[in-house]
Structure formats: C-alpha cells, structure tokens
C-alpha positions in Angstrom: -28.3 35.1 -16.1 -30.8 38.3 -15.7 -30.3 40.7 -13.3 -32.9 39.5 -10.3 -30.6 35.9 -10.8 -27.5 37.4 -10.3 -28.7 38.9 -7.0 -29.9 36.1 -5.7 -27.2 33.9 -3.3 -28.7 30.8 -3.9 -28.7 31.2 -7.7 -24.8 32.5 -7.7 -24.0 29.8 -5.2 -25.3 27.1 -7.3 -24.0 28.8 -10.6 -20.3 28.8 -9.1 -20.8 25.0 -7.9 -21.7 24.1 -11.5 -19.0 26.0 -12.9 -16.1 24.5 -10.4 -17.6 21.1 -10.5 -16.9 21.5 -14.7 -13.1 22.5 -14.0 -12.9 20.1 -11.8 -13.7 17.2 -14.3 -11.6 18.5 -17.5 -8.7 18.9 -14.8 -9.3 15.1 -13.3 -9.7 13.9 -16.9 -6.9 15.3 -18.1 -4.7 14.5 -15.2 -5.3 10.9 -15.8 -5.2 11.1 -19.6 -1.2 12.6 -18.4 -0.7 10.1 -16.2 -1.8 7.3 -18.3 0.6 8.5 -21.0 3.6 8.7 -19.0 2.7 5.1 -17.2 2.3 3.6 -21.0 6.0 5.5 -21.8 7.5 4.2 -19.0 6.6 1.1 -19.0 7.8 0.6 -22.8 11.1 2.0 -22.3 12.1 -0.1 -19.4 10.9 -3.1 -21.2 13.1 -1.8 -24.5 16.2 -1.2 -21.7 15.5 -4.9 -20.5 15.4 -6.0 -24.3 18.6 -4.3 -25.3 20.6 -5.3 -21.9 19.5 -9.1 -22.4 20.2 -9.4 -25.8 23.7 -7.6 -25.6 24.6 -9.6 -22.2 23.3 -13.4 -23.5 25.1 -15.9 -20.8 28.1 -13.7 -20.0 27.3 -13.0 -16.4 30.8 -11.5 -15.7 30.6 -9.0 -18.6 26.8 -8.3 -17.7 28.0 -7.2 -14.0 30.2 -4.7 -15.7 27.7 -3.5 -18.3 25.0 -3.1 -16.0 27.5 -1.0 -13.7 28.7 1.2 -16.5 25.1 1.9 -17.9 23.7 3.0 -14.2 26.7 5.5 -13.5 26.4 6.6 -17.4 22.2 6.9 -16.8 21.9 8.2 -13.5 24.1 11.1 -14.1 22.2 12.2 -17.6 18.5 11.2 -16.5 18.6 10.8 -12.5 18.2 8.4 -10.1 16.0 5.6 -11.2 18.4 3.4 -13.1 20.7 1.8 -10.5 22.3 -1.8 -10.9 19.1 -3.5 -9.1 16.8 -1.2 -11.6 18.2 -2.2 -14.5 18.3 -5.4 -13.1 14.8 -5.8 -13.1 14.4 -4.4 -16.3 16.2 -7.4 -18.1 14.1 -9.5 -16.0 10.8 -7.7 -17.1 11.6 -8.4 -20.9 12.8 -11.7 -20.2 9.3 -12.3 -18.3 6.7 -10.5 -21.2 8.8 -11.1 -23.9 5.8 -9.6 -26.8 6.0 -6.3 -26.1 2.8 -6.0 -27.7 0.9 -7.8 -24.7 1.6 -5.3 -22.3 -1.3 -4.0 -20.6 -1.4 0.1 -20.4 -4.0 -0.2 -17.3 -0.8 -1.5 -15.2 1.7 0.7 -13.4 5.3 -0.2 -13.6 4.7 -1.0 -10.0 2.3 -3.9 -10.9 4.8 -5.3 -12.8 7.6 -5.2 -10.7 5.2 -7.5 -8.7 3.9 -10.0 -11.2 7.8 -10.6 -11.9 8.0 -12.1 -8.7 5.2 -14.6 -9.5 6.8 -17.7 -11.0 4.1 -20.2 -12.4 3.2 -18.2 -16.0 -1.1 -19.5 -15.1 -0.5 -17.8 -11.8 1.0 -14.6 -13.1 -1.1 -14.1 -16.0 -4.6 -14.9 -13.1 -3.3 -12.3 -11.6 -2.3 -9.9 -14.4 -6.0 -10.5 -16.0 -7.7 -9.9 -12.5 -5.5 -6.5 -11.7 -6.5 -5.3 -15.4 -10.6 -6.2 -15.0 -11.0 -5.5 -11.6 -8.8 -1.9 -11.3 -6.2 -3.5 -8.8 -3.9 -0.3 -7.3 -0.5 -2.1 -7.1 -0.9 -2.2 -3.6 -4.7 -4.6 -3.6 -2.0 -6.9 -6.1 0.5 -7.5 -3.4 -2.0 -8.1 -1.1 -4.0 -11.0 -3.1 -0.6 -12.4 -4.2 0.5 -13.0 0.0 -2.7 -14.3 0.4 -3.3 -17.2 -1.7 -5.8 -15.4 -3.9 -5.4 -17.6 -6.5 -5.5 -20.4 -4.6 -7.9 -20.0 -2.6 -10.3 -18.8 -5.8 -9.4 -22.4 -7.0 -10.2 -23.8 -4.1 -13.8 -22.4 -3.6 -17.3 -23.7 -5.5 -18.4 -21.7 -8.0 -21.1 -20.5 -5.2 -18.8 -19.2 -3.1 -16.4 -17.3 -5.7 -18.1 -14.1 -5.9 -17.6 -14.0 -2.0 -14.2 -14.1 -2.2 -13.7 -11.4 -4.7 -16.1 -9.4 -3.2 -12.7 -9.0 -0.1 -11.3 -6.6 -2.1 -13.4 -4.3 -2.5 -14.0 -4.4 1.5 -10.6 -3.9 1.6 -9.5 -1.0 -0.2 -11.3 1.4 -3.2 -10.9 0.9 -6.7 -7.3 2.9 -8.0 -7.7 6.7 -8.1 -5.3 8.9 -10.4 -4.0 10.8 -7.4 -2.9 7.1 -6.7 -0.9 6.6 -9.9 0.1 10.9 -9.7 1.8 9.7 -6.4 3.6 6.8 -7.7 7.1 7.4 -6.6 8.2 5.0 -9.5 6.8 8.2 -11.8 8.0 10.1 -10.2 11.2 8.9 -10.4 11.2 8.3 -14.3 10.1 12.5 -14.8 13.3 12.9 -12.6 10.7 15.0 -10.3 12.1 16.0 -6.6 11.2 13.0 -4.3 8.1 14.5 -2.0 8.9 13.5 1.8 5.3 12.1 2.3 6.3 9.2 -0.6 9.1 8.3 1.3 7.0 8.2 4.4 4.5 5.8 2.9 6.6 3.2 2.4 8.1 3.8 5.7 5.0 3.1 7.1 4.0 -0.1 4.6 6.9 -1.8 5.5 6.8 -1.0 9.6 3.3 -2.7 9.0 4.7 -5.7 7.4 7.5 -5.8 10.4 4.8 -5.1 13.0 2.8 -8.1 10.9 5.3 -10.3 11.4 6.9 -9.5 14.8 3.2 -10.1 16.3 2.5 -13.4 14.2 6.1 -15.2 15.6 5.3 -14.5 19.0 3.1 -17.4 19.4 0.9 -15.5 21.8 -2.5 -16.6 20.1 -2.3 -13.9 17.3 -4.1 -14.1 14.0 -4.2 -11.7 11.2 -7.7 -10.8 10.1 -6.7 -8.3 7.6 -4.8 -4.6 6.6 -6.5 -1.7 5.7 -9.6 -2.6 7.2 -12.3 -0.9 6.4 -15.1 -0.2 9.2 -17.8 2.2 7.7 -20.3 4.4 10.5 -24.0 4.8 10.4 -23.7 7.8 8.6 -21.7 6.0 5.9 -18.2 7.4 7.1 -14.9 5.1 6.0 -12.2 4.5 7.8 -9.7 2.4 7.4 -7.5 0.5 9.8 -3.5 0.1 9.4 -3.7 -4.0 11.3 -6.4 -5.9 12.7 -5.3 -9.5 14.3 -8.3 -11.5 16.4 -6.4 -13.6 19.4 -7.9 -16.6 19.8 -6.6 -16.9 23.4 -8.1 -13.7 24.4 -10.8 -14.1 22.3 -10.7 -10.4 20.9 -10.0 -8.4 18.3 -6.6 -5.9 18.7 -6.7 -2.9 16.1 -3.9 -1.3 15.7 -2.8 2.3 13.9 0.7 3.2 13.0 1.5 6.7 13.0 5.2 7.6 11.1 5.0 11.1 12.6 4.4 12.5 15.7 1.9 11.6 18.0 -1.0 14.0 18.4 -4.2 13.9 20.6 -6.3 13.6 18.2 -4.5 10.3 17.1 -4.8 8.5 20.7 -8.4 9.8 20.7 -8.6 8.0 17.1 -7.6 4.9 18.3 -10.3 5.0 21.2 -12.8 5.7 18.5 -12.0 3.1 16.8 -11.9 0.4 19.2 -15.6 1.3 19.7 -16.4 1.4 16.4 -14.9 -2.3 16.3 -16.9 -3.5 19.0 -20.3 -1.7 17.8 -19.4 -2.9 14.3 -17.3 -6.3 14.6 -17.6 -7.9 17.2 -19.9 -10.8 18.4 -21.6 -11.3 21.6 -19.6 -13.9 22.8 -16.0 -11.9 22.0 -14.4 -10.2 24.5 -13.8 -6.5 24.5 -11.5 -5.3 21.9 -7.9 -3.6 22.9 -5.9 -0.8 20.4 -3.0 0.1 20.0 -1.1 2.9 18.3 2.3 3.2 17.7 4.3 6.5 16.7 7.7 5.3 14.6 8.5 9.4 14.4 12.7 9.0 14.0 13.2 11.3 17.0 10.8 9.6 19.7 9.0 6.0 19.0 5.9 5.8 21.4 3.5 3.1 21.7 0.1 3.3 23.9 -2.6 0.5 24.6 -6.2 2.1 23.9 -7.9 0.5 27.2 -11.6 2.1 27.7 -12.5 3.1 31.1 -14.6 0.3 32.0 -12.3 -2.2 30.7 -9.0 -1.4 32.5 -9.6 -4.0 35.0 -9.8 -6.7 31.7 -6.4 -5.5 30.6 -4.5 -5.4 33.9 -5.8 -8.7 34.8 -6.0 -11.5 31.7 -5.1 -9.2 28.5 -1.4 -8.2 29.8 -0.4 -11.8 29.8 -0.4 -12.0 26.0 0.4 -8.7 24.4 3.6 -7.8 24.2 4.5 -4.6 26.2 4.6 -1.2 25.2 8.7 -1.2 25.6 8.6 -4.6 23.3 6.7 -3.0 20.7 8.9 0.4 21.2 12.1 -1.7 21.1 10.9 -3.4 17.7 10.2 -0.5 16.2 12.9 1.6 16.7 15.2 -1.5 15.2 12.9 -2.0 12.1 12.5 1.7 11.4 16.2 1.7 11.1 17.4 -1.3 8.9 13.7 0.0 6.7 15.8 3.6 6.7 18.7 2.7 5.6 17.6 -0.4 3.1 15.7 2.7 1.9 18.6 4.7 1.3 20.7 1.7 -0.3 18.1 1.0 -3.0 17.8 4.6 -3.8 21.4 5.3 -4.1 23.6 5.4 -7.1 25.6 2.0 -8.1 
C-alpha cells in the first residue's frame, strides 16, 4: 500500500475489514474442523464402551448392575463426570442400536444420537437419521420433528405438498452453526471442560418450555400449540424468535409467550410488547382477535409473570380474555414447582453413581 493509501481512512478501514474478515474465516474453519474431530472421537468411544459393556454383560442383568456401578465410580474419578450409571447405560444401548460401527454418521452430535435411540421402529429411526444428516438438523430441530409426527405426517402428504412440510423447519430455526456444536454440554463434558453456567441455564429454560407446553395444553381452556422458536422476521429483515406461540380457539387469538431464566429487566417486558405487535402486523388475520403476551421470569430467587396487554386493548383482556388464561399467580405457582423438580433432576443426572 503507497504512501497516499495508507493515509487515506477509507483505504485503511477497508484494508483492516479485509484483513479481520480473513482471520475470521481460518479461525471459524478451524474451530469446526476441532469440533468435528472431537464429535467423531466421542462418538466412537462411547459406541466402543457400549460394545465392550454389552458383550462382557450378555443376559446377566444382576452382574451388569454391578459392573456398570464399578466402571462409573472407576471412570468418573480418572476422566470426570460424564460416565455415570445412566451414561453408560445409554452407551450399551447405543451399540446395541448401530451395531456396524462403520455406519455412523460424523455429521451427528452424540446428542442426535441419544435421540434416535429413543426411536423404536428401525424405518423411522433411520428417516430420521438420513433427514438430520441431508438437511443439517441441530439436535434440537431432531427432537422437534420426532414430537411432531414428522415422519408421519411426510407420509401422510401428496407428493405436492411435501416440500411444504419440510420447508417448517427452516421457518423454525437456522441450519446448525459450530458455536452450536462448541456449546454442546455433552462436549463439553467428554473434554472434562468446567461446566459454563449459561449451558446449564439452557436447558433450564428448554425444559420450563416443555412444562409451560404442557401445563397450558391440559388446562382445557381452548389452547393450541402453533409452534416453538417461532420465527417472525421485520421489514427490515430482522429475526426474532419466539420461546411458545399457542392460538386459542375460544378467544380466537394468538398468545406469544417469552421465558426469561434470569432476572427480569425492562427491556424484556418492552420485548414482549414488541412482539405482540409484531404478531399482529405479521400473523394475524383480519378476523382474529387481538393477540395477548406473556413473559415469565423463572429467576430461582423471585419467579414473575406479566400479561403484555396494549393500551387500547385493556378493556379486551379485563372483560372476555381473563376467563381463559390462567392467572399470573397460576403461572407463578407452576413455575416455581417445575423449576425445582427440573433443578434438582438436573443435579441427579449430573451426579456421580
């Protein structure tokens, strides 16, 4: 770069750009080339620790219950905390589901696995094996087509209509990112790394959303679940993406709802107003009804929950909607008892046999 160049902002400026924006791509192709290395390790020694368990178990439950006891205090001292009795559990279980080594797929997180395990019918699993592998499924988008009938439903549909259907996930949620896989606490847990307090947090929060999910679903109030992690994107091609979205059909509107496992700020309750507007710009049709938010705080020292209500539609809630939500002490009182059972479930399965 000549002198006159190197004086010039805009010449530097763009200079630096080009030389961060190289960095930045050896460091993100490196990170993954890491990451997929340690997955592909991981995932071929726990299958190998399934392998040897089964075979030197057979049919002798009794002496297996022992063995598998012995092994996790052995292991957990010598290589930490990711080999307790339920691990090593599911371990046997994995080789005793993909018994050829050799068709393990690398693109799949020990995480996906843990999950296909669970399906039983070998066409179903291996649907949903192939699709996670072609289509860049995070574990996460898996467990979400498995609860809802993917397969099924795929089956179900004319050939017209399939590409609709796969098209949801993508609406959904974005293809898997590294920094996805980097943050898997199952990796974390092989490398014997110090747990990271927003990973336990996560899954806090996932399974409060399943709980919340559920409590809402059983109270026969008219609820229906339109989907999680919805995505609503702005003019201006923002994303954001919404914890639970449910339409009541006796309302006839949509509730959008944000779970926050911290604290609640301001700037969350003015989320949550943002949102509902974005819903209705965005969403809903002309002959819905308004639609009502609601944020909940699990923090473990205070849980809060608040209806987002907008100015003009305060009359609406007080009136009809009130009748079939659940209050905010309900909600408050349900959380409070999930987040402790999730906490301490938590704890158990982390834990040392």
């Amino acid at each position: 770069m000549d002198e006159q160049n190197q004086n010039n902002p805009l010449v530097s400026a763009a200079s630096d750009l080009k030389v961060y924006k190289a960095i930045r791509t050896a460091l993100t192709e490196a990170r993954t080339k890491a990451v997929a290395a340690v997955n592909t390790a991981m995932v071929g020694v726990y299958w190998e620790i399934g392998r040897q368990i089964a075979e030197a178990v057979g049919e002798r439950a009794e002496y297996g219950r022992n063995l598998l006891k012995y092994l996790s205090e052995r292991l957990t001292g010598e290589f930490g905390k990711g080999f307790t009795t339920a691990n090593l559990r599911n371990m046997r279980q994995f080789y005793q589901t993909f018994p050829n080594r050799y068709a393990l797929r690398s693109e799949l997180t020990w995480s996906h696995y843990r999950l296909l395990m669970r399906v039983e019918e070998p066409s179903r699993r291996e649907f949903y094996l192939r699709e996670s592998v072609d289509s860049g499924w995070t574990s996460r988008q898996l467990e979400r087509q498995i609860h809802s009938f993917f397969y099924e439903r795929l089956l179900a549909t004319q050939a017209s209509g399939k590409e609709s259907v796969r098209n949801e996930i993508c609406q959904l949620e974005p293809q898997r990112d590294p920094a996805y896989v980097i943050k898997d606490p199952y990796i974390l847990e092989f490398l014997d790394l110090k747990e990271n307090r927003d990973y336990h947090e996560s899954e806090l929060e996932q399974s409060l959303i399943d709980k919340l999910q559920e409590f809402l679903l059983e109270l026969g109030k008219g609820f229906s679940l339109v989907a999680r992690q919805k995505r609503i994107t702005t003019d201006h091609g923002e994303h954001y993406y919404i914890d639970l979205v449910f339409y009541n059909y006796i309302l006839k509107c949509f509730v959008v709802i944000d779970l926050k496992a911290g604290k609640l700020t301001y700037q969350d309750i003015g989320q949550i107003d943002f949102y509902v507007r974005l819903f209705d710009d965005k969403i809903k049709q002309p002959d819905d009804n308004p639609s009502i938010g609601i944020i909940l705080c699990a923090d473990k020292s205070e849980s809060m929950v608040k209806y987002s209500v907008l100015a003009d539609k305060e009359n609406l809630f007080a009136s009809k909607y009130r009748l079939y939500l659940p209050t905010e002490e309900e909600l408050k009182a349900e959380l409070r008892r999930e987040r402790e059972i999730i906490e301490r479930q938590i704890a158990e399965n982390k834990a040392p046999s």
